[in-house]
DSSP file (Angstrom, degrees, kcal/mol; ACC not computed):
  #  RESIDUE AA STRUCTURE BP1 BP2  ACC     N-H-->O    O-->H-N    N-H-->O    O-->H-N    TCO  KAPPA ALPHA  PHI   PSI    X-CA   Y-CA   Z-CA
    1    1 A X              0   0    0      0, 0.0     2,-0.8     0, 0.0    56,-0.0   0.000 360.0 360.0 360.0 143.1  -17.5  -84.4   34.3
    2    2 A X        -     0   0    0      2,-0.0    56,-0.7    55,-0.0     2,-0.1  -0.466 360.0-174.2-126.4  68.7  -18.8  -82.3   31.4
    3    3 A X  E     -A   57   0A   0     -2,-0.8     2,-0.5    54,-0.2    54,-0.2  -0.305  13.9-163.2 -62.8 140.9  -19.0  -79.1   32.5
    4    4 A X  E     -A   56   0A   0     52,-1.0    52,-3.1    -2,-0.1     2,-0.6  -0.976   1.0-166.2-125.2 135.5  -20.4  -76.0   30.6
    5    5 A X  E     +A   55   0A   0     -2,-0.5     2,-0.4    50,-0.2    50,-0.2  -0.850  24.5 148.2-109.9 101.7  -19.8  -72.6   31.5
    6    6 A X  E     -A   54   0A   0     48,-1.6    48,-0.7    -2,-0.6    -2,-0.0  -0.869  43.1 -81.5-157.2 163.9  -21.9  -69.9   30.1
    7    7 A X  E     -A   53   0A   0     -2,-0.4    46,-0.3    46,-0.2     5,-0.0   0.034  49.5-100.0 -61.4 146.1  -23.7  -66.3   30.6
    8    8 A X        +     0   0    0     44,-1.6     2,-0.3     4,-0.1    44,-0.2  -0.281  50.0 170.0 -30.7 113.8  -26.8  -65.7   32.5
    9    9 A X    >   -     0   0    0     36,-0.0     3,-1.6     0, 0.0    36,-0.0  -0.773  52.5 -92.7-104.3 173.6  -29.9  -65.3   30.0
   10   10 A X  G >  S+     0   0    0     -2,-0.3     3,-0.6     1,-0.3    35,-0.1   0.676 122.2  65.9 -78.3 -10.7  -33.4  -65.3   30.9
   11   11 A X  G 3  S+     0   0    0      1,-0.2     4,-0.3     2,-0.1     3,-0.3   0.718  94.5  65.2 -80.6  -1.2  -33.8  -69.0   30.4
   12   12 A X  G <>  +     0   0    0     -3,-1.6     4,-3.4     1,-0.1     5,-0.5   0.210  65.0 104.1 -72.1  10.8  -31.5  -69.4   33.4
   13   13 A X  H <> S+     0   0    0     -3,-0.6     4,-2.1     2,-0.2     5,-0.3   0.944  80.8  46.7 -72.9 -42.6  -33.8  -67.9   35.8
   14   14 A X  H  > S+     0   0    0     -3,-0.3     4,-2.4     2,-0.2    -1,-0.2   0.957 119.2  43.6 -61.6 -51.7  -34.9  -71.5   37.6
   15   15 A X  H  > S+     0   0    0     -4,-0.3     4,-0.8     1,-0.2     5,-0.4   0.999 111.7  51.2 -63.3 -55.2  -31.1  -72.6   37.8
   16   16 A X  H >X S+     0   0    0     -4,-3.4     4,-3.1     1,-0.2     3,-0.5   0.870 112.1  43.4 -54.0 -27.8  -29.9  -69.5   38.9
   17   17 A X  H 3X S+     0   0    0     -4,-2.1     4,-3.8    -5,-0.5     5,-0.4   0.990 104.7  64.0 -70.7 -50.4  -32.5  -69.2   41.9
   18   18 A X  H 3< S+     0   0    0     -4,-2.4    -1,-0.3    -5,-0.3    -2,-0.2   0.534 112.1  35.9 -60.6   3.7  -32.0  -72.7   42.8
   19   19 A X  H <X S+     0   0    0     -4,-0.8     4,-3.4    -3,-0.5    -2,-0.2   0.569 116.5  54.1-107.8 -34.1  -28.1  -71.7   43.6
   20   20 A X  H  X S+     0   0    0     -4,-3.1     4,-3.1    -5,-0.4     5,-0.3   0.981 100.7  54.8 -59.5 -47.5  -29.0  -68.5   44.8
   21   21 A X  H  X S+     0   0    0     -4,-3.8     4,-1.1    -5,-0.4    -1,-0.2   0.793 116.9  42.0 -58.2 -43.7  -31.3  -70.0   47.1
   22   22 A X  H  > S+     0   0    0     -5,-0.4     4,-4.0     2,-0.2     5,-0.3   0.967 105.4  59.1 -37.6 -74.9  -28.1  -72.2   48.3
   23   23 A X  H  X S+     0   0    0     -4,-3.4     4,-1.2     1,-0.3     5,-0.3   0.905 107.1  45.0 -47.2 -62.6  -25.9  -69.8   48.3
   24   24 A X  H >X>S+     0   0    0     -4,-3.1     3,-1.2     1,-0.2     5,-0.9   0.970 113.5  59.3 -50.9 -47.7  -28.1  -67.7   51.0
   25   25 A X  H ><5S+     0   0    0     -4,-1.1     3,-1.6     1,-0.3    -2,-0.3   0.916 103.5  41.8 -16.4 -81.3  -28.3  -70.8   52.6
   26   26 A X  H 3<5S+     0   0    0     -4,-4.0    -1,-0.3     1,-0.2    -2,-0.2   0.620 114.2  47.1 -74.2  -1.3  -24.9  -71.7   53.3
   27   27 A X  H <<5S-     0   0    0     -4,-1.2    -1,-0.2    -3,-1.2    -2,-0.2   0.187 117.5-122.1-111.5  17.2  -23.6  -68.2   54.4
   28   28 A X  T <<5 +     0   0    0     -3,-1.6     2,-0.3    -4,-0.6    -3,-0.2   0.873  54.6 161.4  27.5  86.2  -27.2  -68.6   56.7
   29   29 A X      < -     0   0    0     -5,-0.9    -1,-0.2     3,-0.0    -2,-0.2  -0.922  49.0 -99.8-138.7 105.3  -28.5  -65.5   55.1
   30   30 A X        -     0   0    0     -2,-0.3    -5,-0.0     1,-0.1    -6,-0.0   0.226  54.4 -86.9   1.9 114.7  -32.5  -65.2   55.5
   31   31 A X        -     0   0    0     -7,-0.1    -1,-0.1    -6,-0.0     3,-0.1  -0.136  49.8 -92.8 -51.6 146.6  -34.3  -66.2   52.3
   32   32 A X        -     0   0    0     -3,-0.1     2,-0.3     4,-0.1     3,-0.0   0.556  34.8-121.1 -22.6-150.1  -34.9  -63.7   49.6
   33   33 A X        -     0   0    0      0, 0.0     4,-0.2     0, 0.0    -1,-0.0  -0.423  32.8-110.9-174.2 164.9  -38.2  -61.9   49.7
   34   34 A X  S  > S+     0   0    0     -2,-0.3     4,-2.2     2,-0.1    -2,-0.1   0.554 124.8  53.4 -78.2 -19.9  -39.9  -62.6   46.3
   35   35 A X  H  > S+     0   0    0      2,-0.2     4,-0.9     3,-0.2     5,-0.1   0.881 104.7  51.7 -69.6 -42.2  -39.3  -58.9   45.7
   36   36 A X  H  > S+     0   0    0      2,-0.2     4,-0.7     3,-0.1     5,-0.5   0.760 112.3  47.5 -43.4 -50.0  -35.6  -59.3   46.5
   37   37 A X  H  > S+     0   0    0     -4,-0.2     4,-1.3     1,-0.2    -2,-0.2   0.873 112.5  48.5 -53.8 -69.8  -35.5  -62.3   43.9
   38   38 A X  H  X S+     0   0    0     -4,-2.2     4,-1.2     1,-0.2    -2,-0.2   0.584 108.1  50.2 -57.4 -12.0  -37.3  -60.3   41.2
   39   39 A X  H  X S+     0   0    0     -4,-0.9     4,-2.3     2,-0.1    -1,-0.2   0.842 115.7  47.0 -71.9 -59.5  -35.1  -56.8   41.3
   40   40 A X  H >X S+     0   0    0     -4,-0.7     3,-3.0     1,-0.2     4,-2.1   0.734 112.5  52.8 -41.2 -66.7  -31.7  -59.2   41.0
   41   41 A X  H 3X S+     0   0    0     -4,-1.3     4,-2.8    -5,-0.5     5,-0.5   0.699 109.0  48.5  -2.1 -98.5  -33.5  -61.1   38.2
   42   42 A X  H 3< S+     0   0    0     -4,-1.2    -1,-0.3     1,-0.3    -2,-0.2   0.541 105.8  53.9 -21.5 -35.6  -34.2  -58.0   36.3
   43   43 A X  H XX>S+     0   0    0     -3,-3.0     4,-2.6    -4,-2.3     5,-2.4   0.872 112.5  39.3-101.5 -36.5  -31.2  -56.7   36.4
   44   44 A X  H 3<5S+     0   0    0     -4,-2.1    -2,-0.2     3,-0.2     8,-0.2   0.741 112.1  56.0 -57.4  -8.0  -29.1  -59.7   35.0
   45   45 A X  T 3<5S+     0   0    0     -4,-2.8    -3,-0.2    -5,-0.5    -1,-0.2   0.245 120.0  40.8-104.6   9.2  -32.2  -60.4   32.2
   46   46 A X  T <45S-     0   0    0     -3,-1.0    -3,-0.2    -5,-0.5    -2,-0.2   0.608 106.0-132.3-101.2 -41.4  -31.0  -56.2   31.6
   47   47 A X  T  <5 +     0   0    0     -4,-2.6     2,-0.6     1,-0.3    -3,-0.2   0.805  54.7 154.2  79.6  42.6  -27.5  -56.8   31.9
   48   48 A X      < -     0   0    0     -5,-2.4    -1,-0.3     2,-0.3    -2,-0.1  -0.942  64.6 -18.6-111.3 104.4  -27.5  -53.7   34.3
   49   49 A X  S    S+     0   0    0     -2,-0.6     2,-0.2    -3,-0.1    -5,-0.1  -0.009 126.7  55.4 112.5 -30.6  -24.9  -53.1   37.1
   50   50 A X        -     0   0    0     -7,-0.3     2,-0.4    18,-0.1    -2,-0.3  -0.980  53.8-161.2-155.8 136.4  -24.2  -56.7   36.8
   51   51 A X  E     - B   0  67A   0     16,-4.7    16,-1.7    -2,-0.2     2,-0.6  -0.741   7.7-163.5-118.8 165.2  -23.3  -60.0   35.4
   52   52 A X  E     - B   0  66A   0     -2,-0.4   -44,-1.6    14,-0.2     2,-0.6  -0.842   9.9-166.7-135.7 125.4  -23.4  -63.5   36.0
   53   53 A X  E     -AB   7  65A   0     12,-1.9    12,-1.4    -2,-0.6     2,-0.2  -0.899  14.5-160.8 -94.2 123.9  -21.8  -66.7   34.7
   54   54 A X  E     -AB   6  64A   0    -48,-0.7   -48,-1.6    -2,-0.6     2,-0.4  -0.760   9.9-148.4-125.8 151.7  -23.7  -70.3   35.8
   55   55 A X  E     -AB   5  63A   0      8,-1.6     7,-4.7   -50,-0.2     8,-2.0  -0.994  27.9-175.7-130.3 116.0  -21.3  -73.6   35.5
   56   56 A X  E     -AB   4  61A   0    -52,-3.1   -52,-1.0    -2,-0.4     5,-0.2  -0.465  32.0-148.9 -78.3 163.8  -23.9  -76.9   34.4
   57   57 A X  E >  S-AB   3  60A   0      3,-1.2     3,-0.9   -54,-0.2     2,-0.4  -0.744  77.4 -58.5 -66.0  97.9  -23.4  -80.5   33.9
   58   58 A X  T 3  S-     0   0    0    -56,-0.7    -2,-0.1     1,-0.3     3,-0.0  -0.681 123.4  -4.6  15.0 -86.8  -25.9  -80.8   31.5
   59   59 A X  T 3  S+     0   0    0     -2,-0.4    -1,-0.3    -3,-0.1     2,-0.1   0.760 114.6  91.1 -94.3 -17.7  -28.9  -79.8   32.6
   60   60 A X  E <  S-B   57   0A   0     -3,-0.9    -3,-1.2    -4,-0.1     2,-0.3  -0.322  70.0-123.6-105.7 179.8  -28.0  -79.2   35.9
   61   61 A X  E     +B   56   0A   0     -5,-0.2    -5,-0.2    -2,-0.1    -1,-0.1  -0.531  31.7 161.7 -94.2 126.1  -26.9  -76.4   37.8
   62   62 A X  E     -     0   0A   0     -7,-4.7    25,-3.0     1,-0.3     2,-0.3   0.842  64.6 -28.7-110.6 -35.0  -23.4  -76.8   40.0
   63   63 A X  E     -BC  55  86A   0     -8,-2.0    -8,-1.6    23,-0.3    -1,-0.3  -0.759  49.5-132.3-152.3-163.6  -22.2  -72.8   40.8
   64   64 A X  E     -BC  54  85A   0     21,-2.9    21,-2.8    -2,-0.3   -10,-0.2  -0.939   1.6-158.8-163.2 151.6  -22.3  -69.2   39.7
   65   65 A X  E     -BC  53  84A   0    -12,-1.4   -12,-1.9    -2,-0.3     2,-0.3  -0.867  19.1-169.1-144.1  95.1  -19.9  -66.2   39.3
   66   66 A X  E     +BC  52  83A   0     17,-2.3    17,-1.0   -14,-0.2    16,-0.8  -0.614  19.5 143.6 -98.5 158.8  -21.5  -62.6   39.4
   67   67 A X  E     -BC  51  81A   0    -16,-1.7   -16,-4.7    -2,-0.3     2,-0.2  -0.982  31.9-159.1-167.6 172.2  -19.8  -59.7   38.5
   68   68 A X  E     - C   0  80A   0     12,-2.1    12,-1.6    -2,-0.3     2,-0.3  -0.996  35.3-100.6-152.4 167.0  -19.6  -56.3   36.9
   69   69 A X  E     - C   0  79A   0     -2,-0.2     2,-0.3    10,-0.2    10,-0.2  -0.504  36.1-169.0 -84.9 157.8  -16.6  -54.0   35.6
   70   70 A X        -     0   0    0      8,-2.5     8,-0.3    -2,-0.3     2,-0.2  -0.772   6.3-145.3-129.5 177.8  -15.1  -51.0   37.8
   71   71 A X  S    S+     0   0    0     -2,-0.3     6,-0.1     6,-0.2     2,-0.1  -0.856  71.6  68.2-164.0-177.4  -12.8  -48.2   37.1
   72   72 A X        +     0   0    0      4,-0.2     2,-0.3    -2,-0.2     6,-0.2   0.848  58.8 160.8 -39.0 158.9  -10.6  -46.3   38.0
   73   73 A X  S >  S-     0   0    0      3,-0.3     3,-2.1     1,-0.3     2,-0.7  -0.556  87.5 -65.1-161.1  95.2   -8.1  -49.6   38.1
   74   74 A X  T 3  S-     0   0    0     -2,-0.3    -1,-0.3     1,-0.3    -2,-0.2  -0.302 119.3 -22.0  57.2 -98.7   -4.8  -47.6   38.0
   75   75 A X  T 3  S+     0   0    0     -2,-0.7    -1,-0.3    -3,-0.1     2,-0.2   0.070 135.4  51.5-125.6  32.6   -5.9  -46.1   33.8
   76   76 A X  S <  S-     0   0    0     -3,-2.1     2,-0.4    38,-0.1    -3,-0.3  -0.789  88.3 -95.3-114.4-154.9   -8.1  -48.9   33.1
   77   77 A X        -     0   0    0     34,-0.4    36,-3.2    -2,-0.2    37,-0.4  -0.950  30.0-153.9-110.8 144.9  -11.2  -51.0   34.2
   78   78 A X        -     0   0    0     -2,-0.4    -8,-2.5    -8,-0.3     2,-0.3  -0.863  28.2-120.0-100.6 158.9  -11.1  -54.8   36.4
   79   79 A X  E     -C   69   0A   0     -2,-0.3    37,-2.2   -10,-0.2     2,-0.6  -0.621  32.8-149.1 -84.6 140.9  -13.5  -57.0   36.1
   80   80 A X  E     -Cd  68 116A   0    -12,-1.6   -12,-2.1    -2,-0.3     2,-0.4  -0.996   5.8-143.5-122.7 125.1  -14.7  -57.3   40.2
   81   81 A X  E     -Cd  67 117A   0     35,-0.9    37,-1.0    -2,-0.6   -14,-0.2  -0.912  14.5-174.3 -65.4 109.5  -16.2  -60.9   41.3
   82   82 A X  E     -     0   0A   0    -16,-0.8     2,-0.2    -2,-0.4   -15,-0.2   0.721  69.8  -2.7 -65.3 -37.0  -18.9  -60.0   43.7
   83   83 A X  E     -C   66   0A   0    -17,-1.0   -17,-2.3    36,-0.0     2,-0.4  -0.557  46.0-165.0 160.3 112.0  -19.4  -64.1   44.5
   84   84 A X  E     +C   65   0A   0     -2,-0.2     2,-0.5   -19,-0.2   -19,-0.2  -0.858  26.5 172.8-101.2 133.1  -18.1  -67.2   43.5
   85   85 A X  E     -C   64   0A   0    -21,-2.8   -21,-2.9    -2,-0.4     2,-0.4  -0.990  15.1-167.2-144.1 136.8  -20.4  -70.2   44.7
   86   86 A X  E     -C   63   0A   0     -2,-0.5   -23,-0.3   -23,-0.2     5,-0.1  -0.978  35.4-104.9-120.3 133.5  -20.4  -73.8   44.1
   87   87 A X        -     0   0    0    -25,-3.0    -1,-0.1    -2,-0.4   -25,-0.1  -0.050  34.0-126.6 -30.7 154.8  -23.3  -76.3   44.9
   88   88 A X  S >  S+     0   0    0      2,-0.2     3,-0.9     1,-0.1    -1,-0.1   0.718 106.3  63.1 -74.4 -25.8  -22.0  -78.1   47.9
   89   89 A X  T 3  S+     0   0    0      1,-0.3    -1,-0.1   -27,-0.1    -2,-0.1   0.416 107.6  41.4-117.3  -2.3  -22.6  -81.4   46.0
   90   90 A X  T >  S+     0   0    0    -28,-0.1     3,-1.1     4,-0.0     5,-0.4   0.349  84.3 122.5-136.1  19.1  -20.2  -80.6   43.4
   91   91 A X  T <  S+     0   0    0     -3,-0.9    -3,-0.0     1,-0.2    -4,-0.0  -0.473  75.0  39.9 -56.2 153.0  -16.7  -78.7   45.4
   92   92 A X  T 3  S+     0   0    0     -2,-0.0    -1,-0.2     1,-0.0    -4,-0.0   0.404  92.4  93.6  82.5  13.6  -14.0  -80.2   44.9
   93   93 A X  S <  S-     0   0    0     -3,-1.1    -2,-0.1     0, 0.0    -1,-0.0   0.114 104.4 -91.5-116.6  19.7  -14.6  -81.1   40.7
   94   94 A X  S >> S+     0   0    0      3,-0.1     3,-2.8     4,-0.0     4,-2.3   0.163  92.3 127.2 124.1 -34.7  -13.1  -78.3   39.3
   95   95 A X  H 3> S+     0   0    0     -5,-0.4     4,-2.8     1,-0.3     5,-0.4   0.854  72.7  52.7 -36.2 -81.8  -16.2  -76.2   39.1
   96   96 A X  H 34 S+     0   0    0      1,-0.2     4,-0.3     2,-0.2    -1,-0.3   0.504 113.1  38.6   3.6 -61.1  -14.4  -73.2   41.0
   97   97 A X  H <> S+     0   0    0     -3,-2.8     4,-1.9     2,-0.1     5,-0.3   0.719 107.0  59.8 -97.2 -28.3  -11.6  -72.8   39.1
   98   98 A X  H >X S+     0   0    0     -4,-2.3     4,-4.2     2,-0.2     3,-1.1   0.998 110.5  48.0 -46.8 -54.8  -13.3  -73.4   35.8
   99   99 A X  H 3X S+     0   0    0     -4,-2.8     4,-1.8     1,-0.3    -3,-0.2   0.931 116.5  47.4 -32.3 -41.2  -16.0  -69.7   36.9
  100  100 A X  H 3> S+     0   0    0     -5,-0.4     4,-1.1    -4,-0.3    -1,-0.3   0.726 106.8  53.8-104.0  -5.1  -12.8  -68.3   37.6
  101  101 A X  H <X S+     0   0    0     -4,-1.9     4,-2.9    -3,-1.1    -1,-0.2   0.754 117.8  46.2 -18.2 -59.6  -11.1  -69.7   33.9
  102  102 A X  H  X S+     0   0    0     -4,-4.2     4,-0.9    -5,-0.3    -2,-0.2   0.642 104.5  49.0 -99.4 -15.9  -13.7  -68.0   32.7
  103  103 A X  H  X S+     0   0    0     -4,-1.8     4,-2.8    -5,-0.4     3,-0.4   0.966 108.4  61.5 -53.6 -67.7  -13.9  -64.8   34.4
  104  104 A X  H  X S+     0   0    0     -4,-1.1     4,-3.0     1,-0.3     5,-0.3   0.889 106.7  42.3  -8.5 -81.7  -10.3  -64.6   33.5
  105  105 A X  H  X S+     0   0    0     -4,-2.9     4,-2.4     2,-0.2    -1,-0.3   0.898 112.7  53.3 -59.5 -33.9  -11.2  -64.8   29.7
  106  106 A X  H >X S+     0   0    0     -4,-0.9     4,-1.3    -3,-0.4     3,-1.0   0.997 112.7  47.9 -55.8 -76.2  -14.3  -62.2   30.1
  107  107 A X  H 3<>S+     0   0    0     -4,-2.8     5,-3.0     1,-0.3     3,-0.5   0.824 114.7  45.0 -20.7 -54.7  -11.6  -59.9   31.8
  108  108 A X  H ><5S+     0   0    0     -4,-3.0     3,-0.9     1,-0.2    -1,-0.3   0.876 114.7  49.6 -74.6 -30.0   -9.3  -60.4   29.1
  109  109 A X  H <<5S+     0   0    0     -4,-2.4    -2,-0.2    -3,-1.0    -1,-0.2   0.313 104.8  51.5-102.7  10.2  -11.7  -60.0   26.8
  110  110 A X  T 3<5S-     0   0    0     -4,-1.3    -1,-0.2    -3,-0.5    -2,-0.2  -0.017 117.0-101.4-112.0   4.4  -13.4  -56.6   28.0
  111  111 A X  T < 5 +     0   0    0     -3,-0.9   -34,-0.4    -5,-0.4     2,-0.2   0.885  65.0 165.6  78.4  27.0  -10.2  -55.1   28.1
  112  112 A X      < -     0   0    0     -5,-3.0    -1,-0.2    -6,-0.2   -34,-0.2  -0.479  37.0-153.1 -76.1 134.3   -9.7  -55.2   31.8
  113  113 A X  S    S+     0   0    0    -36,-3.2   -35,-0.2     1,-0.3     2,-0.2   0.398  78.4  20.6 -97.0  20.7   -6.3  -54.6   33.1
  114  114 A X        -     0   0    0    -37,-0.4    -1,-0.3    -7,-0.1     2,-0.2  -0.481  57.0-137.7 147.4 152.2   -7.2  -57.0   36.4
  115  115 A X        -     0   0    0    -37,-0.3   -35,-0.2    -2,-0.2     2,-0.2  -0.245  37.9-176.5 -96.2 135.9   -9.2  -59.5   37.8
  116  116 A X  E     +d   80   0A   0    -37,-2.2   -35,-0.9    -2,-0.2     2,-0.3  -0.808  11.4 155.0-125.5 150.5  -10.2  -58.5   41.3
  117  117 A X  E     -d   81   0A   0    -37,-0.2     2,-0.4    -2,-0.2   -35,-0.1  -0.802  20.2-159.0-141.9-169.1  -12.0  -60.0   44.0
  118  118 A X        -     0   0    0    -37,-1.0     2,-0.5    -2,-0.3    -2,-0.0  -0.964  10.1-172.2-146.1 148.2  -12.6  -60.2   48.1
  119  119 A X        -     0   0    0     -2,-0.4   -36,-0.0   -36,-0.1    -2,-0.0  -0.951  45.1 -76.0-153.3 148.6  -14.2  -63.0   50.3
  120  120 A X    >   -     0   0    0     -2,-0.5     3,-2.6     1,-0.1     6,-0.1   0.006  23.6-138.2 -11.3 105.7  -14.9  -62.7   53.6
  121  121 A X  T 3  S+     0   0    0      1,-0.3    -1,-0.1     2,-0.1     3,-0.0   0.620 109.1  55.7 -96.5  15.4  -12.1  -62.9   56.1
  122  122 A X  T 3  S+     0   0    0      1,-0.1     2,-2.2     2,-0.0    -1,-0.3   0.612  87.2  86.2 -77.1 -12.5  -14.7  -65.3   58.4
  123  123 A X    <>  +     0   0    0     -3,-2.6     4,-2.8     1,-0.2    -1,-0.1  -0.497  52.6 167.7-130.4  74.5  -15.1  -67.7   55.3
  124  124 A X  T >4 S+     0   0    0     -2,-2.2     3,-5.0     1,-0.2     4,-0.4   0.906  75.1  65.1 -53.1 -77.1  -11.8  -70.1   56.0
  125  125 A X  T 3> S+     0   0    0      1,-0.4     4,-1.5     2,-0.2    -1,-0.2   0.627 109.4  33.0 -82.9 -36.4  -13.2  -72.5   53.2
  126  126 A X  H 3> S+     0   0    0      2,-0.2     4,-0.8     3,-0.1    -1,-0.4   0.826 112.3  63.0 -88.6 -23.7  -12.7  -69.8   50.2
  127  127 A X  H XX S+     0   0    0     -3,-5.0     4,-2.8    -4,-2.8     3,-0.9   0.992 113.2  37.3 -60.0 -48.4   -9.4  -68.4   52.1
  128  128 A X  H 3> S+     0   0    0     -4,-0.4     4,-3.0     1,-0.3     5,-0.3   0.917 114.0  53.2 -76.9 -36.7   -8.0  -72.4   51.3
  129  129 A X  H 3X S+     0   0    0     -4,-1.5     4,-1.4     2,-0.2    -1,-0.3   0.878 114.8  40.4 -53.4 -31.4   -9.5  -72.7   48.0
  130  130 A X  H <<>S+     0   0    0     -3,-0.9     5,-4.5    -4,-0.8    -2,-0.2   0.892 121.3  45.0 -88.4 -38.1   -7.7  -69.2   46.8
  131  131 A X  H ><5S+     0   0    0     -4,-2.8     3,-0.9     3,-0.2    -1,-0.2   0.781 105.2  60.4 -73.2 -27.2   -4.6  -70.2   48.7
  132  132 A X  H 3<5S+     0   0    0     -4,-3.0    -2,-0.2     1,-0.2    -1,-0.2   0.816 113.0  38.1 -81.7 -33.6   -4.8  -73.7   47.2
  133  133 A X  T 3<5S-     0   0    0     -4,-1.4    -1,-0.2    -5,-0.3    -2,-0.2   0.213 114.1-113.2 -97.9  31.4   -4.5  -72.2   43.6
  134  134 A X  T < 5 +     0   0    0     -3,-0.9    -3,-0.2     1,-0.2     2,-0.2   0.883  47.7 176.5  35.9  55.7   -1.9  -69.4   44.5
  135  135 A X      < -     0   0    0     -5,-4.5    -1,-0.2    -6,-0.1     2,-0.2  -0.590  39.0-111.6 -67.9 133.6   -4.6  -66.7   43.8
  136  136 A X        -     0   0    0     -2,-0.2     2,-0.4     1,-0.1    -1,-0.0  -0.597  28.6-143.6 -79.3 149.5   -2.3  -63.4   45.0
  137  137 A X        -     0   0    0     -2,-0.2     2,-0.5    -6,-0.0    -1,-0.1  -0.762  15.4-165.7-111.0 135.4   -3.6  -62.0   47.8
  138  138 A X        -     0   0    0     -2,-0.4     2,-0.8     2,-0.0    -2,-0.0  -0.974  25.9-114.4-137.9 122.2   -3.6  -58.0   48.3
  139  139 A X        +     0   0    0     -2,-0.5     2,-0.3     2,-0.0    -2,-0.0  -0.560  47.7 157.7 -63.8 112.2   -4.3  -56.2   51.7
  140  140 A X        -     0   0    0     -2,-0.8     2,-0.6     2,-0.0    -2,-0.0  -0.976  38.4-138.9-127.2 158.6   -7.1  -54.4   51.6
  141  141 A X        -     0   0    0     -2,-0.3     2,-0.1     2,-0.0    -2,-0.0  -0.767  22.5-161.4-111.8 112.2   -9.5  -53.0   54.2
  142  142 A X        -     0   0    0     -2,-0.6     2,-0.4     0, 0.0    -2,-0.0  -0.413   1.2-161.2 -70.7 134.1  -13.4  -53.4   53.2
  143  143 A X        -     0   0    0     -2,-0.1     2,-0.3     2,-0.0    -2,-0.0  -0.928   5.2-163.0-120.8 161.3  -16.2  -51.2   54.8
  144  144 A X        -     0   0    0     -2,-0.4     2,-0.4     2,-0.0     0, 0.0  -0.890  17.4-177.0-132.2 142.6  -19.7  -52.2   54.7
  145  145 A X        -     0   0    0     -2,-0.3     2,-0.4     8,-0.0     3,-0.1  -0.927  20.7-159.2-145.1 125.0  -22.7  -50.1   55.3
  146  146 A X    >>  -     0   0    0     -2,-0.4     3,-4.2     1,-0.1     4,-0.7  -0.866  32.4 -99.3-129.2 147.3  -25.7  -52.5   54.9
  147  147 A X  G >4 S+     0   0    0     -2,-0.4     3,-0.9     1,-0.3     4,-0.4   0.931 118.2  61.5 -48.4 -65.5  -29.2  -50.7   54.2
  148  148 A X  G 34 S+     0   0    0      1,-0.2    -1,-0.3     2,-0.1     4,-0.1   0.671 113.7  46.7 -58.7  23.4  -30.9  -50.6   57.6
  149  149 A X  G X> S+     0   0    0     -3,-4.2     4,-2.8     2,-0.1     3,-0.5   0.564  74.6 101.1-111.7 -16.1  -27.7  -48.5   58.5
  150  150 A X  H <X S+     0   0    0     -3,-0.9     4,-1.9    -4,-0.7    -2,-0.1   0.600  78.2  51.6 -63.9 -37.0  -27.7  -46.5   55.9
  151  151 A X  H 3> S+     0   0    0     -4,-0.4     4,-1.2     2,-0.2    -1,-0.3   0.735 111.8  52.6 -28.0 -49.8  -29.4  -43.3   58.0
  152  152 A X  H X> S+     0   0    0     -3,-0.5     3,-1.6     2,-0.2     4,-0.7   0.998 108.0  43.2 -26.9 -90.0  -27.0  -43.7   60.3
  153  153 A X  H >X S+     0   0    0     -4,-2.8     4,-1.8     1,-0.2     3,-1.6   0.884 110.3  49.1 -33.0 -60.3  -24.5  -43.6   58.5
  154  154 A X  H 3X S+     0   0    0     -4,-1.9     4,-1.0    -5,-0.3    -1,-0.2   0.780 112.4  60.5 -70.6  -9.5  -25.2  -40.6   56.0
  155  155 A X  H << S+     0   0    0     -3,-1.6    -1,-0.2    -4,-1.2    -2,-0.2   0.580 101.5  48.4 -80.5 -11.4  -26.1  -38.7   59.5
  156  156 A X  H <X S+     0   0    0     -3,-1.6     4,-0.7    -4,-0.7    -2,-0.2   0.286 110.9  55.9 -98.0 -14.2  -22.6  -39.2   60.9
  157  157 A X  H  < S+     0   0    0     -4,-1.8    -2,-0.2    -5,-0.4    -3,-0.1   0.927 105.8  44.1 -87.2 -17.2  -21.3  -37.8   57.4
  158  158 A X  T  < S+     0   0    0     -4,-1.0    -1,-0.2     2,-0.1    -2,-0.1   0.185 114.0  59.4-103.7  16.8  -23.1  -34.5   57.3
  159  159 A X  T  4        0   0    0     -3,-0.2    -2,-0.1     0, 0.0    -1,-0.1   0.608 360.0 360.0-105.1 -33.3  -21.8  -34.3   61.6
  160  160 A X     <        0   0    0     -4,-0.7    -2,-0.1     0, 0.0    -3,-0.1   0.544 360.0 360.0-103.3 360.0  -18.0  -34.5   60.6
């Protein structure tokens, strides 16, 4: 396989949708909105908030790796993967660990003092992949507040 790894531009916009479009797919997440597409667009073709990495075989498109940097991380920044996704039709070639090869070098190469990332603790199939390449594993606990809560929510913060 003759893979190529390489950053998001605005000629990526047809490959990237057609993974995105997957991606919601397999975690059977409601299709985008066309409004939904165009903010994420925009803000990788700004290079705002977020970034994205696409993995090819020539022309076409097999996964994706978004991210953006955080701080604090201890006295530096990590580089945070948001979501790594591989085409179904191409797991198990490598794809996977090349995104995360190349994260890796981005990281090193933004001055990050660590890599971090989370998946799902329903989502067995990324638990074996991380465990199958001894990714270290850190206890954390994640909360989530997802928008139609988001009243909720800020109405139980100004109550406590």
């Amino acid at each position: 396989m003759s893979l190529t790894i390489r950053a998001f531009d605005k000629t990526d916009v047809d490959a990237f949708l057609m993974l995105y479009r997957e991606c919601l797919a397999y975690y059977q997440i409601p299709p985008a909105t066309s409004e939904q597409e165009e903010r994420v667009l925009s803000l990788l073709i700004a290079e705002r908030h977020m970034a994205c990495h696409i993995a090819f075989e020539g022309t076409t498109p097999l996964g994706f790796a978004t991210w953006g940097l955080n701080f604090p991380a201890g006295a530096g920044t990590s580089l945070v993967m948001k979501e790594l996704f591989v085409s179904l039709n191409a797991r198990g070639k490598g794809v996977g660990k090349a995104l995360l090869s190349t994260l890796t070098d981005v990281a090193r190469h933004e001055g990050c003092i660590r890599f971090d990332w989370a998946t799902d603790g329903s989502n067995k199939a990324a638990q074996r992949f991380y465990a199958a390449i001894d990714a270290p594993k850190m206890a954390k606990q994640n909360y989530r507040v997802s928008s139609d809560g988001f009243d909720a929510f800020q109405a139980r913060l100004s109550e406590k």
